[in-house]
C-alpha positions as CSV (number, residue, x, y, z in Angstrom):
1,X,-60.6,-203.1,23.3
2,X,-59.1,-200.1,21.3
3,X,-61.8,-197.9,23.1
4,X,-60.4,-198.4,26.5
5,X,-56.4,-198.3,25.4
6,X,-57.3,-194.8,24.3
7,X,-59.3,-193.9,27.4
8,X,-56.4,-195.7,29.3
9,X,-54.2,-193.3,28.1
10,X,-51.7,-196.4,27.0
11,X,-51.8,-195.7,23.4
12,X,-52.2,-192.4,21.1
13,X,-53.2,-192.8,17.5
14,X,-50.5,-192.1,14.9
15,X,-52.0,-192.4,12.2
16,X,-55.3,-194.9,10.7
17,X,-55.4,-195.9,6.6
18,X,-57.2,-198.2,4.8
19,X,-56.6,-200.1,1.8
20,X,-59.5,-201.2,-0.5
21,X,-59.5,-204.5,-0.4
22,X,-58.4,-205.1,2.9
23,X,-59.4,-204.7,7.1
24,X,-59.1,-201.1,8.6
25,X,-55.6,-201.3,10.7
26,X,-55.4,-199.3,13.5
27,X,-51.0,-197.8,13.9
28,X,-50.6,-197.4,17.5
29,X,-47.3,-195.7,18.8
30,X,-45.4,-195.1,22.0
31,X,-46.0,-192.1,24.2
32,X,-42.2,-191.6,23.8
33,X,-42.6,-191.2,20.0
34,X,-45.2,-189.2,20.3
35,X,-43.9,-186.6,22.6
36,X,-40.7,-186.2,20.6
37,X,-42.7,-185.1,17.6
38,X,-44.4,-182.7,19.3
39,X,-41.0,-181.3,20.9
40,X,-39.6,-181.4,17.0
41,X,-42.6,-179.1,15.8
42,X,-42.2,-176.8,18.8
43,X,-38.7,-176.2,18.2
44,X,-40.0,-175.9,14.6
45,X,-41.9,-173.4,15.5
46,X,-39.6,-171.0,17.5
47,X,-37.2,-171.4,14.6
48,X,-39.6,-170.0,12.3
49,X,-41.0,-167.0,14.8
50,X,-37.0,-166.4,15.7
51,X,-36.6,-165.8,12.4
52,X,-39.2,-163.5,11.5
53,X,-38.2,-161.4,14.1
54,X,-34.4,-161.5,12.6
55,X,-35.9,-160.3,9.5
56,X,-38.3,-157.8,10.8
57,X,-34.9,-155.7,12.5
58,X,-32.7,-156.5,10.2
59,X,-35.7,-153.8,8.2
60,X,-35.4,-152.1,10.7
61,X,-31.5,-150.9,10.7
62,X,-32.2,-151.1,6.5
63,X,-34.6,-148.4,6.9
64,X,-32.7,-146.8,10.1
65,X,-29.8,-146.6,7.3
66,X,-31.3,-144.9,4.6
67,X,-32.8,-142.1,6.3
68,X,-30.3,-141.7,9.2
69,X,-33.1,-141.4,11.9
70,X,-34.8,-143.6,14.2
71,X,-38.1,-145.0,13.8
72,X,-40.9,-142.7,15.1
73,X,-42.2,-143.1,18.4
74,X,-45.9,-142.7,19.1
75,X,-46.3,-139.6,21.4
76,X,-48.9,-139.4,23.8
77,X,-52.1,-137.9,22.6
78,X,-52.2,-135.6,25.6
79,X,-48.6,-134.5,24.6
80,X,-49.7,-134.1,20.9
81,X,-52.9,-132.0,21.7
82,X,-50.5,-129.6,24.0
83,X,-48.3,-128.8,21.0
84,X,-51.2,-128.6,18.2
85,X,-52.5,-125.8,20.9
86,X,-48.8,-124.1,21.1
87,X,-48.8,-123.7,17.0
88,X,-52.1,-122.1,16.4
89,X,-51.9,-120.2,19.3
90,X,-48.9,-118.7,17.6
91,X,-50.3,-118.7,14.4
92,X,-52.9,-116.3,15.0
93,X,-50.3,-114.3,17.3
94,X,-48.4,-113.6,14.1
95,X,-51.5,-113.0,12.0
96,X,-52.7,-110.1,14.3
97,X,-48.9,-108.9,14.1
98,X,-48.7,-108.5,10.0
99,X,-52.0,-107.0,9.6
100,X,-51.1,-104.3,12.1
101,X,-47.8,-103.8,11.0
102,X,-47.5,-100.7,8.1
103,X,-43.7,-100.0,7.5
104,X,-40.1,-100.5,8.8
105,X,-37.6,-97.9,10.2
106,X,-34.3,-98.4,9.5
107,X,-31.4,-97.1,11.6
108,X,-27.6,-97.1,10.9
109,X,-26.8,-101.0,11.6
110,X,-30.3,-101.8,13.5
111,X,-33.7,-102.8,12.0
112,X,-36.6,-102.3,13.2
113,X,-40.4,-102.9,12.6
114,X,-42.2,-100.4,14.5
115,X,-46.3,-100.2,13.8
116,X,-47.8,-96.9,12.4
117,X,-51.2,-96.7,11.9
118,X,-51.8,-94.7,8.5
119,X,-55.7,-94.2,9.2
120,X,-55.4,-90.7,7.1
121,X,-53.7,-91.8,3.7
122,X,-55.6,-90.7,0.6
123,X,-55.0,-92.7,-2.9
124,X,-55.5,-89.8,-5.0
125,X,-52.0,-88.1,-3.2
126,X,-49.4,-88.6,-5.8
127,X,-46.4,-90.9,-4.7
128,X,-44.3,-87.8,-5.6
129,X,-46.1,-85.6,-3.1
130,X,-46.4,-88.2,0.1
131,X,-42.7,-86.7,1.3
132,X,-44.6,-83.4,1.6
133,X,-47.6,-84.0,4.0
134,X,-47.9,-84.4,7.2
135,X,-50.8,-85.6,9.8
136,X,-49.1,-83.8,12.8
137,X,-50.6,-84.3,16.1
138,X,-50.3,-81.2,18.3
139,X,-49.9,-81.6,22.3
140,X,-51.5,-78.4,23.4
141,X,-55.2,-79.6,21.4
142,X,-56.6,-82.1,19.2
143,X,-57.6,-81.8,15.9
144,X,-60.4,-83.4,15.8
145,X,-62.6,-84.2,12.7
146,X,-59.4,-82.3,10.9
147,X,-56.8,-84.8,11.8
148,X,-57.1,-86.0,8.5
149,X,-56.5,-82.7,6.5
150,X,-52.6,-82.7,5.2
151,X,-50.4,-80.2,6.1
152,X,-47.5,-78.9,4.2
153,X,-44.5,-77.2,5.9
154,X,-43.1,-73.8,4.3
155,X,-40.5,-71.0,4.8
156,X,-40.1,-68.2,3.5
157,X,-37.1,-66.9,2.8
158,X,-36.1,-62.9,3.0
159,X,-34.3,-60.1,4.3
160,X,-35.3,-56.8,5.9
161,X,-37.4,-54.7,3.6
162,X,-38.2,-56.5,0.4
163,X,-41.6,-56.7,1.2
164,X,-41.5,-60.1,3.0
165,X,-44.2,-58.9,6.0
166,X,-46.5,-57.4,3.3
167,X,-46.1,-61.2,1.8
168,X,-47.0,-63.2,5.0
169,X,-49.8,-61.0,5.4
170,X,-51.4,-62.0,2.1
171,X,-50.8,-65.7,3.1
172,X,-52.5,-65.7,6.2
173,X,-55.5,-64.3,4.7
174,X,-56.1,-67.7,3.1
175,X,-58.3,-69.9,5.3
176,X,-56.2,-73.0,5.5
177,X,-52.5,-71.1,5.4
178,X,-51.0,-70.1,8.9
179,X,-47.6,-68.0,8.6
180,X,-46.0,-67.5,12.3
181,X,-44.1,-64.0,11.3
182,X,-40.3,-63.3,12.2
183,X,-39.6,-66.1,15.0
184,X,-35.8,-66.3,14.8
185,X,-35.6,-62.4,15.5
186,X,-35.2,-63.6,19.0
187,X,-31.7,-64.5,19.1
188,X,-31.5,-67.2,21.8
189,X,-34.1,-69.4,19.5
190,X,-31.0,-68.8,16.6
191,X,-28.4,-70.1,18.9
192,X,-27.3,-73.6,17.5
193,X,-28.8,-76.1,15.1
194,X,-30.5,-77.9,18.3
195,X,-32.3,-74.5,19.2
196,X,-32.6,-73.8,15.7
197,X,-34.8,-77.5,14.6
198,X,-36.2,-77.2,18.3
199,X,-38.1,-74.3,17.5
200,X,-39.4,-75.7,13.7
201,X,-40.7,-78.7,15.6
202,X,-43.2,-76.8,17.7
203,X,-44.1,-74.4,14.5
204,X,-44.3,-77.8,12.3
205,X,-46.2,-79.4,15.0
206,X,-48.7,-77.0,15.5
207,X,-47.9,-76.2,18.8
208,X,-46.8,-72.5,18.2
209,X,-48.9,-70.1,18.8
210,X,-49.5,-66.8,17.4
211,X,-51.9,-64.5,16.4
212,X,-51.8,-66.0,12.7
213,X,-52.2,-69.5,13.6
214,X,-55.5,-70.7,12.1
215,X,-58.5,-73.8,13.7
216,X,-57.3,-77.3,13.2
217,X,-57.8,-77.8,9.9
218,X,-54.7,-75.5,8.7
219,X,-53.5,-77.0,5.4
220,X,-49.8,-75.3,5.3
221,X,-47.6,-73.6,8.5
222,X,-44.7,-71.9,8.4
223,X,-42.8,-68.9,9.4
224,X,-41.0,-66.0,7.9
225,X,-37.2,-66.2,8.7
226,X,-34.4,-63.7,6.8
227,X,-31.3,-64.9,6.1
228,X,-28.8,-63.0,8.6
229,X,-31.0,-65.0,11.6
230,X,-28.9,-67.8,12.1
231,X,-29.6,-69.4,8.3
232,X,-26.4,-69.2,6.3
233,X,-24.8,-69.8,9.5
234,X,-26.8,-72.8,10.0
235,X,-27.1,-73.4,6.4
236,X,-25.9,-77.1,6.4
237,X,-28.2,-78.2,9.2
238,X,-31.2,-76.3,8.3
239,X,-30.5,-77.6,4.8
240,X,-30.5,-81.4,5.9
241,X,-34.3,-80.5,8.6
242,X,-35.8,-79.1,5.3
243,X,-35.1,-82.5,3.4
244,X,-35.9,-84.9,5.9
245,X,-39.1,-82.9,6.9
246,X,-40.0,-82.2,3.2
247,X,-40.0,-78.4,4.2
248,X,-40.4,-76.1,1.3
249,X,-39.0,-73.0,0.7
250,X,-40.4,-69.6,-0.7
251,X,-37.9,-67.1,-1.4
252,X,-38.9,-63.7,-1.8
253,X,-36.1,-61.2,-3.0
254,X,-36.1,-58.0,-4.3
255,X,-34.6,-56.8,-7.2
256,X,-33.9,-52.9,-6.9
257,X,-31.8,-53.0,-4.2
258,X,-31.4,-49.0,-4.2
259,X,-35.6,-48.8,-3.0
260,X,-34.8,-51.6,-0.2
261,X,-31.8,-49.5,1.1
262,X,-34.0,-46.0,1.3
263,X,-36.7,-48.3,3.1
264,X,-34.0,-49.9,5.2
265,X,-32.5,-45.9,6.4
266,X,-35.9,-44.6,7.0
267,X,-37.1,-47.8,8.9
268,X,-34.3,-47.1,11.2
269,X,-34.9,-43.2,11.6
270,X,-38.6,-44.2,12.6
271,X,-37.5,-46.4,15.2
272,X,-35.2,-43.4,16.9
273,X,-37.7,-41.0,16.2
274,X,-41.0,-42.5,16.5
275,X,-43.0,-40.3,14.0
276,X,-46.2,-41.6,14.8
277,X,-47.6,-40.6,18.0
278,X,-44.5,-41.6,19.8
279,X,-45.0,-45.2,18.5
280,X,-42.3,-47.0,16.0
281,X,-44.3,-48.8,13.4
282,X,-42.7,-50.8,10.5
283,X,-45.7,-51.4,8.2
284,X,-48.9,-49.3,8.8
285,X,-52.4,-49.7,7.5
286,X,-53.3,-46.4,6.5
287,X,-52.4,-43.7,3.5
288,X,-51.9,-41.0,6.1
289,X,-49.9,-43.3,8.5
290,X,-47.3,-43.8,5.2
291,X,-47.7,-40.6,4.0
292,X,-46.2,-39.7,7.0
293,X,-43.7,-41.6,7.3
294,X,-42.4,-41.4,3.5
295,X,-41.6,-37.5,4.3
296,X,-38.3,-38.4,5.8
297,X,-35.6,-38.4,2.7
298,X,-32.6,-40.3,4.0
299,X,-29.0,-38.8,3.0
300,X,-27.0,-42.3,1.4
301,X,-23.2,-42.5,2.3
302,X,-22.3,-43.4,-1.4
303,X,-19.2,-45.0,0.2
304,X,-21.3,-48.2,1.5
305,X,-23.7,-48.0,-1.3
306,X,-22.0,-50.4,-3.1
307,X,-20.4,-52.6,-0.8
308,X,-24.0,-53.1,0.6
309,X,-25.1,-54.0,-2.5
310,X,-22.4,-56.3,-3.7
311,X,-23.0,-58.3,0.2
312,X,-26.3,-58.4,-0.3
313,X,-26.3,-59.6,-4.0
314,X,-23.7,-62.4,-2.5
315,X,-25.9,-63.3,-0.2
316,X,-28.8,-64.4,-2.0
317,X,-26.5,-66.1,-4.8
318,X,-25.7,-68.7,-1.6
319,X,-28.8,-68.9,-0.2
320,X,-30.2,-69.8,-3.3
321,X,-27.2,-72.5,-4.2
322,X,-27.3,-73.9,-0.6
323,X,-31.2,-74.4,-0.6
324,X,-31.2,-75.6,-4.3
325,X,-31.5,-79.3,-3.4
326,X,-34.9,-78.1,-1.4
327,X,-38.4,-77.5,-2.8
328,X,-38.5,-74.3,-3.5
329,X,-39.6,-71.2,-5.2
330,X,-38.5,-67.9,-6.2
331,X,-40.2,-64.8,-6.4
332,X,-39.3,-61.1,-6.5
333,X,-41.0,-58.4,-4.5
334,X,-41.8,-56.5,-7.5
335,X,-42.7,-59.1,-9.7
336,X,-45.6,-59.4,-7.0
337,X,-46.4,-56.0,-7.1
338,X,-46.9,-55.5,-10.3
339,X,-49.0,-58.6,-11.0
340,X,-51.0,-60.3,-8.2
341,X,-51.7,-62.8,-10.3
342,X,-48.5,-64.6,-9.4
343,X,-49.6,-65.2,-5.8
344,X,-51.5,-68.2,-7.5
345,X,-48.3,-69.6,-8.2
346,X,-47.4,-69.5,-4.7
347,X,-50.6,-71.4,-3.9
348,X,-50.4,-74.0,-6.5
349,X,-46.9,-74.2,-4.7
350,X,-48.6,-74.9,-1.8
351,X,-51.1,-77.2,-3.4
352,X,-53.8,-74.9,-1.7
353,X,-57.0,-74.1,-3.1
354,X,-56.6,-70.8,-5.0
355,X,-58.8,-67.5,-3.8
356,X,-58.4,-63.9,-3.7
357,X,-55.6,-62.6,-1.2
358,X,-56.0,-59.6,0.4
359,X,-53.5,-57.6,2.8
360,X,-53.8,-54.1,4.7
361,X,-50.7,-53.2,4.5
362,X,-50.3,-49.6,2.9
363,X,-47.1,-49.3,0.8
364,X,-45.1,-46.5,2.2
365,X,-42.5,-45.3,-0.4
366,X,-44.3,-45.1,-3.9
367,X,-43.0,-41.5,-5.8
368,X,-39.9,-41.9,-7.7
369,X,-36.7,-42.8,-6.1
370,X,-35.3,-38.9,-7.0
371,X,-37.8,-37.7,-5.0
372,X,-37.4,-40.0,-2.1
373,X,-33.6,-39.5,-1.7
374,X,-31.8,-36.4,-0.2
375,X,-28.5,-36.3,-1.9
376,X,-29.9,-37.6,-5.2
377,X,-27.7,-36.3,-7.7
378,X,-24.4,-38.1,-5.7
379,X,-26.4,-41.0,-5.3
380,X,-26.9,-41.2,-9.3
381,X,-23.4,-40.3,-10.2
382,X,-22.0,-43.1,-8.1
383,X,-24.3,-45.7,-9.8
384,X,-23.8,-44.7,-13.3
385,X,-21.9,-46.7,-15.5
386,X,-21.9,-49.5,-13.0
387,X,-23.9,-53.0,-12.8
388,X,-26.1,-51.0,-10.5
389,X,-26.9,-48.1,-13.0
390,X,-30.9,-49.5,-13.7
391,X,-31.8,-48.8,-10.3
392,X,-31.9,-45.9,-10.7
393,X,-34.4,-46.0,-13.2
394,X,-36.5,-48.8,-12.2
395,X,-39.4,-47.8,-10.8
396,X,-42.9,-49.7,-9.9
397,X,-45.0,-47.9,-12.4
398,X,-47.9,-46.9,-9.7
């Protein structure tokens, strides 16, 4: 019977118990009552899930208020893989960058990095000397296997007749020194500072040719430039090129002043008169050549003696202030004269290699300055008793 009210469907257990002691009872209920439970737990149920969704945003905004962000999204992985490509790509674009880049130029409000290869730099250069090599890079030919040899830029300093051409010519008989001669004797080079640095960029560079210029692996250039050819004009800009280029200056005076004037008159007859075979030479290369030469004795107007010396003294005082924040040297023609020995010092000034120099220029005035000058005894009595009086004595001993 209970079998086939359950099958029936009329009634739905509730609940079955049993008491020791007593017959199994079977609790039958309603489908009403039953259905209302079952409502009851549902709505149970979607209070409980209602609320642990209240509680899972209510974490939410918590954690949205303590960081002050939103809650990550998940990206696509597509999208993720793009901009994991983007970085490294980058990466190594920035890599490639610092390992080329060597140094930073720095103009008057701008920045900029600009790469310079520095294939040629030698650690056993002291920091102190790196402002005085150079690597240059001529246009007119390539160095070669000597693009590595430094060069060092020079000038030497002078004026007419103290013995400056005799000086270049020992110079260029090193291997590795090549002295351009008198360059700013032509006047339009002399014109203006932008003429001026124009010109010391093609010597510097080594495009300048000239019959002293040496192969490719030349170790110092320079030129041989006198002081009334546009330098104390120019003083202030040639001043600033020689710091910035780390140009060094040699300067080569001469200390009896009375010798350079008697060289200076009879340089000038020669050029009007042309003693040798019709043909003006200021140096020569052989004793009879000089010999020559030396037989004219000048007659000095005692009247511009002094004056010429007192310019001439002034202008070597500036030249040698002005330049005094420059590299330099100072030598004396007949210092050099009567000790070769000090034309080491100029190479160690160089930071060239020392070796014997050798020149073929023949001196042209050697006897005694008495028998060398016409009116002698004016000359003497004008210099006596002044600043100038030991000229007339010194004297080259040879």
């Amino acid at each position: 019977m209970l079998r086939s009210l359950l099958g029936a469907g009329h009634l739905l257990p509730s609940a079955i118990s049993a008491d020791a002691g007593s017959d199994t009872s079977v609790v039958m209920r309603s489908p009403a009552t039953f259905s209302s439970r079952i409502r009851r737990r549902r709505a149970s149920s979607c209070s409980r899930s209602g609320k642990k969704r209240r509680e899972e945003e209510e974490g939410e905004v918590r954690e949205r208020d303590a960081f002050g962000t939103k809650p990550h999204k998940k990206y696509p992985v597509l999208l993720r893989t793009v901009v994991l490509t983007l970085v490294m790509i980058s990466s190594v674009y920035i890599c490639s960058i610092c390992l080329k880049q060597k140094g930073f130029l720095i103009s008057p409000n701008v920045m900029r990095v600009e790469i310079m290869n520095e294939p040629c730099r030698r650690p056993d250069i002291p920091s102190s000397e790196l402002h005085y090599i150079h690597y240059p890079e001529p246009t007119t030919y390539n160095r070669d296997e000597c693009a590595c040899t430094p060069v060092r830029y020079f000038a030497i300093l002078s004026m007419q007749r103290s013995g400056s051409g005799w000086f270049e010519t020992l110079l260029n008989s090193h291997i590795n020194i090549s002295s351009n001669g008198e360059i700013f004797s032509v006047k339009e080079r002399r014109s203006n500072i932008s003429t001026i640095t124009a010109t010391l960029d093609k010597v510097y560079n080594l495009d300048w040719y000239s019959s002293s210029s040496k192969n490719e692996c030349t170790g110092a250039v320079g030129l041989k430039w006198m002081l009334n050819q546009g330098l104390m004009r120019n003083h202030e800009g040639i001043v600033e090129y020689f710091q910035n280029r780390g140009v060094s200056a040699i300067f080569l005076l001469r200390r009896n002043l009375l010798r350079r004037w008697v060289s200076i008159l009879a340089n000038s007859h020669d050029r009007e008169t042309k003693q040798l075979n019709g043909t003006h030479k200021a140096h020569v290369h052989s004793r009879h050549e000089a010999d020559i030469l030396a037989r004219y004795k000048p007659l000095i107007d005692v009247n511009k003696l002094i004056p010429d010396f007192k310019q001439t003294s002034k202008w070597c005082a500036d030249a040698l202030q002005y330049f005094n924040g420059t590299r330099h040297i100072i030598l004396y023609y007949e210092d050099l004269i009567l000790n070769r020995t000090k034309l080491m010092d100029v190479l160690d000034f160089l930071r060239m290699p020392q070796r014997e120099l050798k020149s073929r220029h023949v001196k042209i005035h050697t006897r005694p300055l008495s028998d060398q000058i016409e009116n002698w005894d004016v000359v003497s009595q004008s210099l006596e008793g002044t600043e100038y009086e030991s000229f007339l004595q010194s004297d080259y001993g040879k």
